[in-house]
C-alpha positions in Angstrom: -10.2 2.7 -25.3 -12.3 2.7 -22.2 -15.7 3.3 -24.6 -14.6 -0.1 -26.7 -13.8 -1.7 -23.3 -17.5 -1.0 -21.8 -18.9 -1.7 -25.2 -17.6 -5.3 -25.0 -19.9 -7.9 -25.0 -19.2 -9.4 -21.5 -19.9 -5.5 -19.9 -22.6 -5.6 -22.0 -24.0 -8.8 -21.1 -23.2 -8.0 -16.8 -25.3 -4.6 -17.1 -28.3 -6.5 -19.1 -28.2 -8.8 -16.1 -28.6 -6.6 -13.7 -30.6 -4.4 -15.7 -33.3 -7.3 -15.2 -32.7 -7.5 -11.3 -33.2 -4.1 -10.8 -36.6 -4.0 -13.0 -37.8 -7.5 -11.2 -36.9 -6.4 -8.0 -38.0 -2.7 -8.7 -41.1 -3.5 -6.3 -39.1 -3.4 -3.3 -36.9 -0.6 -3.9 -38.8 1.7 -5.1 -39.4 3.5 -1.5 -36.4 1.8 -0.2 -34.1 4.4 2.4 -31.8 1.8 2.8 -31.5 1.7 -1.0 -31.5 5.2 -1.7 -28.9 5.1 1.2 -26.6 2.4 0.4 -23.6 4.6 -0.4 -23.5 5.7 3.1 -23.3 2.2 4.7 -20.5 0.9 1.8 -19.0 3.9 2.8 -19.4 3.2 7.1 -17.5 -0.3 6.3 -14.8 0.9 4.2 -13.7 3.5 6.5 -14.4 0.8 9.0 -11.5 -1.4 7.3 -9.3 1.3 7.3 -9.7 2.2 11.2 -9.6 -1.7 12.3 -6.6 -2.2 10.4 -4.8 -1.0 12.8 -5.2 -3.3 15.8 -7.4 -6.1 14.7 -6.4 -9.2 13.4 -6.2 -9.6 9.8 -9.4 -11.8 9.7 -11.7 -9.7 11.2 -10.4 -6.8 8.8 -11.1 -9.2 6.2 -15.0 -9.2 7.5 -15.8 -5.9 7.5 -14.0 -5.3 3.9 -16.4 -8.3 3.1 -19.5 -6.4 4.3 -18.7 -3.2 2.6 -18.6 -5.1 -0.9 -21.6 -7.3 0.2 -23.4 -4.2 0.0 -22.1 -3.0 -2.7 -23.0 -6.1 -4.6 -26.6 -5.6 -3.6 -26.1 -2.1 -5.1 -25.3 -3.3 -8.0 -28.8 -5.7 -8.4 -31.0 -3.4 -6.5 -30.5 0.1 -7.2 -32.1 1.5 -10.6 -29.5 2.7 -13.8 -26.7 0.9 -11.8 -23.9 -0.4 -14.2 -20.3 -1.4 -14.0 -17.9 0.9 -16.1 -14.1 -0.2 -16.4 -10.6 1.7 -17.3 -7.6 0.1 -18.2 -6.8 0.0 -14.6 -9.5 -2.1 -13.9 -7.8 -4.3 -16.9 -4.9 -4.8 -15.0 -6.1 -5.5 -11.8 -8.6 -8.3 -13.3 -5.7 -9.7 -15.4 -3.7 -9.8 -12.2 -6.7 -11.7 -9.9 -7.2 -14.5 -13.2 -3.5 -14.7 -13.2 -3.7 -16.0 -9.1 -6.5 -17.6 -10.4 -4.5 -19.5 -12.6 -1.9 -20.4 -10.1 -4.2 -21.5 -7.5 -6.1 -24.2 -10.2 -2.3 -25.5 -11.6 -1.3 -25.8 -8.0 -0.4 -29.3 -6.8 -1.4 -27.6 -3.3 -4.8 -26.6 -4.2 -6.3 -26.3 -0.7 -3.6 -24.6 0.9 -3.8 -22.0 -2.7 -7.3 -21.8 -2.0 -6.7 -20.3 0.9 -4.2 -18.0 -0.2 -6.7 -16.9 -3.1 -9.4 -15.8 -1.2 -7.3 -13.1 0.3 -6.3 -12.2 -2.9 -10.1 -12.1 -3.9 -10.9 -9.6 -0.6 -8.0 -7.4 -1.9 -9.7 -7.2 -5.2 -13.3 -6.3 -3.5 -11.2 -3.7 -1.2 -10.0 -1.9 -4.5 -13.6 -2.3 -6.2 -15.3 -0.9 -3.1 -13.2 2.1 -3.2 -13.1 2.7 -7.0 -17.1 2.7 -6.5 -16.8 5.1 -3.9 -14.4 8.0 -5.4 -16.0 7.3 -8.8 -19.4 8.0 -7.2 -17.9 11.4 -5.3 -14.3 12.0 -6.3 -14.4 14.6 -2.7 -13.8 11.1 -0.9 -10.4 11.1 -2.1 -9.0 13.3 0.2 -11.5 12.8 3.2 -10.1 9.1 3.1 -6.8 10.9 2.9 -6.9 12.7 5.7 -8.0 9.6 7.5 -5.4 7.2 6.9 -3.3 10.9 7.8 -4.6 11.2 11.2 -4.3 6.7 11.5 -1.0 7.0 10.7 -0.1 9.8 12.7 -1.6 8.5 15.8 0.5 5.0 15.4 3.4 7.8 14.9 2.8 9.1 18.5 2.3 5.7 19.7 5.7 4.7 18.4 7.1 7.9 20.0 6.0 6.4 23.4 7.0 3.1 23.3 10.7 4.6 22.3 10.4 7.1 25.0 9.4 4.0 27.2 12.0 2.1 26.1 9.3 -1.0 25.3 10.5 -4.5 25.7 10.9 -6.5 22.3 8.3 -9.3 21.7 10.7 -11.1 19.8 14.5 -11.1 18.4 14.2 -8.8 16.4 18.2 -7.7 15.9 21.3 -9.6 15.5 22.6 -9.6 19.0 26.1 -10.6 17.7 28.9 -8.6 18.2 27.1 -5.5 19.3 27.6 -3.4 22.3 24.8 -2.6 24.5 24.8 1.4 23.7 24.2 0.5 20.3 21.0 -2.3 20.7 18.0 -0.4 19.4 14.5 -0.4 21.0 12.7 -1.3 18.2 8.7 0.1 18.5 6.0 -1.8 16.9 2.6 0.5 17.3 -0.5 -1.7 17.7 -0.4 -3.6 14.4 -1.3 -7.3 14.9 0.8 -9.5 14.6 3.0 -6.6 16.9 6.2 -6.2 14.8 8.3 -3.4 13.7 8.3 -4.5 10.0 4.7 -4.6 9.7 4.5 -0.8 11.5 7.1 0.2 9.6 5.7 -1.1 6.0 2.4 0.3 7.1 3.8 3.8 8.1 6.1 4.0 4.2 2.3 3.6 3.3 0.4 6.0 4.6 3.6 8.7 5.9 2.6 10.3 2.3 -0.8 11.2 2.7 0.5 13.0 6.1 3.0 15.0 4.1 -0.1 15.8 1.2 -2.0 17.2 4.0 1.0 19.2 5.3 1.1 20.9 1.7 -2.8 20.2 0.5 -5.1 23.6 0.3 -2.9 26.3 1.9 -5.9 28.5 3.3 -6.3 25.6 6.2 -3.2 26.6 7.9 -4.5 24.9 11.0 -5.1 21.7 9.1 -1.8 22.0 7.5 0.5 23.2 10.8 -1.3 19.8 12.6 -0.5 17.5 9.9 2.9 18.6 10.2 3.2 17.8 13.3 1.6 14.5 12.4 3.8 14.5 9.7 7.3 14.6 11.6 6.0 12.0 14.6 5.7 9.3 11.5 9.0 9.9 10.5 10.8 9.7 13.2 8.7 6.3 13.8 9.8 4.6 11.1 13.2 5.3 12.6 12.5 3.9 15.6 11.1 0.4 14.0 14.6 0.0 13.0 13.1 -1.2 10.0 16.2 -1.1 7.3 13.8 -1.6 4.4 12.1 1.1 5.0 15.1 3.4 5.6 15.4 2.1 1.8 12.0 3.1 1.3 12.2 6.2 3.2 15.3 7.9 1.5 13.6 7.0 -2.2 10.2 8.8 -0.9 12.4 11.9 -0.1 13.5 12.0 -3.4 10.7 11.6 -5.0 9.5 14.6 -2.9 12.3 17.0 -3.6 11.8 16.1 -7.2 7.7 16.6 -7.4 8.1 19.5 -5.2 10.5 21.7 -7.5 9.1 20.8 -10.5 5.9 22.2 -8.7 7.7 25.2 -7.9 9.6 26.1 -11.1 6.4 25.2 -13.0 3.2 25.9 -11.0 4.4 29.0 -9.0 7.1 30.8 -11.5 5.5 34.0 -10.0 7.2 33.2 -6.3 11.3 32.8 -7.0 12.2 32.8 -3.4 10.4 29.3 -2.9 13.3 28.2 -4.9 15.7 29.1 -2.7 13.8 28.0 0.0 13.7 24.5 -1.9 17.2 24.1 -2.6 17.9 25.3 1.5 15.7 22.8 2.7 17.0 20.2 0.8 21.0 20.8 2.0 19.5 21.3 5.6 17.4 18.2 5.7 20.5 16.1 4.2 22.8 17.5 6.7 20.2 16.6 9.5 19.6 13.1 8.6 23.2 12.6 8.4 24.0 14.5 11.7 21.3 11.9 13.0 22.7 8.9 11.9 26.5 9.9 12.8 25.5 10.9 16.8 23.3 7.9 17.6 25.8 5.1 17.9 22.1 2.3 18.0 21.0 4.0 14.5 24.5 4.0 13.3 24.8 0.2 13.6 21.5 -0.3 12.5 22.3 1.7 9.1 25.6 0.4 8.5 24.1 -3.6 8.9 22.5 -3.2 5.8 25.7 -3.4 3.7 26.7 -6.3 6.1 25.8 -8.9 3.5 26.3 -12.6 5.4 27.9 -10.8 8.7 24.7 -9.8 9.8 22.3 -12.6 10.8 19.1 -11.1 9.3 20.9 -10.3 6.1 22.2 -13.8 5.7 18.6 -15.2 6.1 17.6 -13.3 3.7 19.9 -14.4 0.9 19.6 -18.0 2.2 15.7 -16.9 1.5 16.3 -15.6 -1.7 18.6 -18.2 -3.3 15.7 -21.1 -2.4 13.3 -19.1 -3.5 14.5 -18.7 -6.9 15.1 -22.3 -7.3 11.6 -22.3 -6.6 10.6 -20.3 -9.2 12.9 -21.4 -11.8 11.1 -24.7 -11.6 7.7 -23.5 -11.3 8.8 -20.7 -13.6 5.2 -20.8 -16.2 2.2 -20.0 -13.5 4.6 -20.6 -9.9 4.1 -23.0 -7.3 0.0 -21.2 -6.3 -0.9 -18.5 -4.1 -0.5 -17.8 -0.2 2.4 -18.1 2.6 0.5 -21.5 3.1 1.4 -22.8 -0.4 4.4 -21.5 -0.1 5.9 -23.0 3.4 5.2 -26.2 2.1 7.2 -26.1 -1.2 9.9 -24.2 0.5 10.7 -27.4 2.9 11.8 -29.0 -0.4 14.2 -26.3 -0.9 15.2 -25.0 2.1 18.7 -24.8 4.2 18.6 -26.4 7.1 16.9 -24.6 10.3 16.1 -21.9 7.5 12.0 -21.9 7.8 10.0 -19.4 5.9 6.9 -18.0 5.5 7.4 -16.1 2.5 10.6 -15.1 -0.1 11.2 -11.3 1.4 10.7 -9.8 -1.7 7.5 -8.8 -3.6 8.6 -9.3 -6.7 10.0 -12.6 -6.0 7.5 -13.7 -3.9 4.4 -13.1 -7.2 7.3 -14.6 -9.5 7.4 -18.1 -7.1 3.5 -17.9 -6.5 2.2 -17.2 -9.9 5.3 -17.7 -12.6 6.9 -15.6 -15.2 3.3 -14.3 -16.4 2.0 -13.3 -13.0 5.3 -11.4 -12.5 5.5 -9.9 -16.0 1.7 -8.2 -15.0 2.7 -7.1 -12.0 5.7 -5.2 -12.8 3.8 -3.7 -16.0 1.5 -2.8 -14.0 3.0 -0.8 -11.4 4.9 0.5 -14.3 1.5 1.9 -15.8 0.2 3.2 -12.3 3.8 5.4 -12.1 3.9 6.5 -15.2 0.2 7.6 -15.5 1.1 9.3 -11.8 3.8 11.3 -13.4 1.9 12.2 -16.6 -1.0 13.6 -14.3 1.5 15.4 -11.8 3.6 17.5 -15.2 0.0 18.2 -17.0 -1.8 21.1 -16.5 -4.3 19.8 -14.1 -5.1 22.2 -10.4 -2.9 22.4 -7.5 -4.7 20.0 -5.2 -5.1 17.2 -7.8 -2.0 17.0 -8.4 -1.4 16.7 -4.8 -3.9 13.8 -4.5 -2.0 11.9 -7.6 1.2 13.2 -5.7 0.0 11.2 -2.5 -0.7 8.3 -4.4 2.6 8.0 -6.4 4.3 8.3 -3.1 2.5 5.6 -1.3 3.2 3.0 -3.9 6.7 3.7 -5.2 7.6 3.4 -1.3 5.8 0.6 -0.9 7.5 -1.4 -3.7 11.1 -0.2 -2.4 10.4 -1.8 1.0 9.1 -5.0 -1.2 11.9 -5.9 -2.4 13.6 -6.9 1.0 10.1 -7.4 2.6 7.0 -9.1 2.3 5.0 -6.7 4.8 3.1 -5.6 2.5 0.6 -8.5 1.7 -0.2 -7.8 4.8 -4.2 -6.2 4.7 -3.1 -3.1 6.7 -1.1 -2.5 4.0 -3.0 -4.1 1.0 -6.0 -2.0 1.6 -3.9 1.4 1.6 -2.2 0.1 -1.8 -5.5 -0.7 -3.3 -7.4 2.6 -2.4 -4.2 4.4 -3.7 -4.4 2.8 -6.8 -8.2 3.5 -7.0 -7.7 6.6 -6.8 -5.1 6.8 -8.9 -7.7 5.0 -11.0 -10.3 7.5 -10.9 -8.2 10.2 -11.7 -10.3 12.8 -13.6 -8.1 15.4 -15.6 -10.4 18.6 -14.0 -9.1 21.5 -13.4 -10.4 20.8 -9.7 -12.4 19.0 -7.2 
């Protein structure tokens, strides 16, 4: 498939073209260090993105992202026996920019979708940028790995303080109705702008996996391994402290998914060690009895659980549905390519649907939120999509590939199965901290060789 799909005469036609800029401009590149170099700055800005992400404003993150695939592009028309190649990943992801495409040109909002598109469009060069990158030198996949790993981990020790610390909330951020004051929950937010616990939270689901693939990644590094642990568990118990209940969601279907990847590992890639099975069913019972323990003696985290089968008696909750039922209104009237892209497009439509003194910037649900944005087809792709991106995970993961890839792929399938649990009562995650993390997940997912190793 991929050999018909670079075959096509549009690939063809994009690699002629800049087959003649590099000949015409061969002159100047010829002796060019900055040319022969140009990796190593792409390669500056996206690790650049990653680090800014979190504690710059999204604009700025925006920027850099920018400058990373600005030179990238002049990779592409300066450097000799440079082509594009795509996959059927890189299918999806273009089908899914045309379809916001689409949505932004029927919009009767076409500014404010204008807007909304060219963050779309920067998301798309983020993912481009790193598929260049890991297809270029697939070893990138776990350096940038054990980046976001040590990010993540410090805004995991950052959350520790400001629950130690007992940080004063920026905004309401719980449902100070009928609660008692040993059970109101200081609720951390790291240094993610804009400052909420939501946004940490989303971020930390994100990127808590690549902790826990460097806890298990290449067991001679026992000193690499012990510290990510320890980076590891100051995550998790972060993303208790947001008091973030989607991501509690998010959490327990992570752990799951762990204790499922992880035995089949262990009745399938180490048959020859039988006592790591008891040691995987062990852990298991202990860790479920823990968490529970957990929940049960901490009368704030108690509350906090138990308000997420509140339905309307919880304030949050009942905004949500409010949310939810305008929303679909929304869509079912803008059902063929939605109402156009962005939380700008979509505050303005939402006054027409609204409940009274119910404002919103977005519908609290990913899947909702493409469905209003882009219609029934924009929805359809999406959800095939990360269909696809799971299912090629789990082919990779049972296959007879090396130990470390299938940690990588492990990593990624994580990431983005987390991700889309917290979507569906969040909209965190077109957010570019977390955009970036889901696009370089999915290029490396992407990338994905079937070697035996790296």
């Amino acid at each position: 498939m991929e050999t018909n799909l670079n075959n096509s005469v549009f690939i063809r036609f994009v690699n002629n073209c800049l087959d003649f800029t590099q000949t015409k401009t061969s002159f100047l590149t010829k002796n060019s260090l900055f040319i022969k170099n140009i990796d190593i700055f792409i390669n500056i800005f996206a690790v650049l993105t990653l680090i800014v992400s979190t504690f710059w404003d999204s604009e700025k993150i925006g920027i850099v992202m920018l400058l990373g695939f600005g030179l990238l592009f002049c990779k592409y028309l300066l450097r000799p026996k440079t082509h594009i190649t795509i996959n059927s990943f890189d299918v999806w992801v273009v089908i899914y920019v045309l379809l916001f495409c689409l949505a932004t040109l029927w919009s009767s909002w076409l500014f404010d979708s204008l807007h909304g598109l060219i963050k779309v469009l920067i998301y798309f060069f983020g993912y481009w940028t790193f598929r260049e990158l890991f297809k270029a030198n697939p070893k990138l996949k776990i350096a940038y790995i054990a980046l976001i790993a040590v990010l993540s981990s410090i805004q995991g020790f950052i959350g520790i303080y400001q629950n130690l610390f007992h940080v004063e909330a920026l905004a309401g951020w719980q449902d100070m109705q009928n609660i008692n004051p040993e059970e109101i929950m200081t609720r951390v937010f790291g240094t993610l702008k804009p400052l909420n616990p939501n946004l940490l939270a989303g971020y930390l689901i994100a990127t808590i996996p690549t902790t826990l693939g460097c806890t298990f990644y290449d067991f001679k590094n026992k000193k690499i391994n012990s510290v990510a642990a320890i980076g590891l568990l100051a995550t998790f118990l972060t993303i208790i402290f947001t008091g973030c209940r989607g991501s509690y969601l998010a959490l327990m279907a992570q752990l799951a998914l762990f204790s499922a990847i992880s035995g089949h590992l262990i009745w399938h890639d180490f048959k020859d060690k039988p006592h790591l099975k008891k040691i995987w069913s062990n852990t298991l019972i202990l860790g479920a009895l823990a968490i529970i323990t957990v929940i049960l003696a901490e009368p704030s985290l108690q509350k906090r659980v138990c308000s997420i089968f509140a339905q309307r008696d919880d304030s949050s909750n009942s905004f949500r549905m409010n949310v939810y039922h305008s929303s679909f209104r929304m869509f079912c009237d803008n059902a063929l390519c939605g109402i156009g892209v962005g939380n700008w497009t979509f505050r303005e439509v939402y006054g027409l649907y609204m409940k009274t003194a119910f404002d919103a910037l977005g519908a609290y649900c990913v899947p909702l939120e493409i469905a209003v944005e882009t219609g029934i087809l924009g929805l359809i792709n999406f959800m095939a999509f990360i269909i696809t991106s799971i299912i090629t995970a789990i082919k990779k993961i049972i296959s007879q590939i090396a130990y470390n890839p299938k940690i990588i792929i492990s990593i990624t399938l994580i990431s983005i199965v987390g991700m889309m649990v917290h979507g569906i009562v969040d909209t965190v995650w077109f957010r570019p901290q977390i955009q970036f993390i889901f696009w370089m997940m999915i290029a490396i997912l992407g990338t994905a060789s079937d070697e035996v190793s790296q």
